[in-house]
C-alpha positions in Angstrom: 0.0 0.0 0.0 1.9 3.5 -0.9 1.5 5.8 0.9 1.3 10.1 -0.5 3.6 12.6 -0.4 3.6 14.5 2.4 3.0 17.4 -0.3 -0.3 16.5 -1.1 -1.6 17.3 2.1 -0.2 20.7 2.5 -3.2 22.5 1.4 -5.1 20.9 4.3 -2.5 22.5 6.8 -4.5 25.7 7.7 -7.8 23.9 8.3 -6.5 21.1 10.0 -4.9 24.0 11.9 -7.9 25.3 12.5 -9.8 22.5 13.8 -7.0 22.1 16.6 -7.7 25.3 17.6 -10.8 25.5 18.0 -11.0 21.5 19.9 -8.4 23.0 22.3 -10.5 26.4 22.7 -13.9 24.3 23.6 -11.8 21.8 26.0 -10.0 24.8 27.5 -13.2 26.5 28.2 -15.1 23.0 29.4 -12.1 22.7 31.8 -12.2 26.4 32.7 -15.9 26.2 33.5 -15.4 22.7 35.7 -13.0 24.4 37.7 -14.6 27.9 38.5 -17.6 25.4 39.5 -15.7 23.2 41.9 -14.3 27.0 43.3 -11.1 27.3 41.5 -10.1 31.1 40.1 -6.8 28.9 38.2 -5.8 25.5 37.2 -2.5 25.9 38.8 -4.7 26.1 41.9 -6.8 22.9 41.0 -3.9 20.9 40.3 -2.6 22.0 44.3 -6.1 21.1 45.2 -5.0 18.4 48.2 -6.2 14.8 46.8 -7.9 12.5 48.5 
């Protein structure tokens, strides 16, 4: 099975691009909103949360 050149997919670069960036933009914003719910103001603080 051959495979393609990595050439023919450079068109697709900027949407794939932009497809990352807007998954990581709704799972930033998911995580954001599960934190300030659970009484966070930072992830930084959430991940010194003490676990139990």
């Amino acid at each position: 099975m051959a495979q393609a050149p990595l050439s023919t997919f450079e068109p697709m670069i900027p949407q794939v691009a932009e497809l990352l960036a807007e998954d990581t933009k709704q799972r930033h914003i998911a995580d954001m909103r599960k934190l300030l719910a659970a009484g966070y103001k930072s992830k930084r603080a959430y991940g010194s949360r003490p676990k139990a």
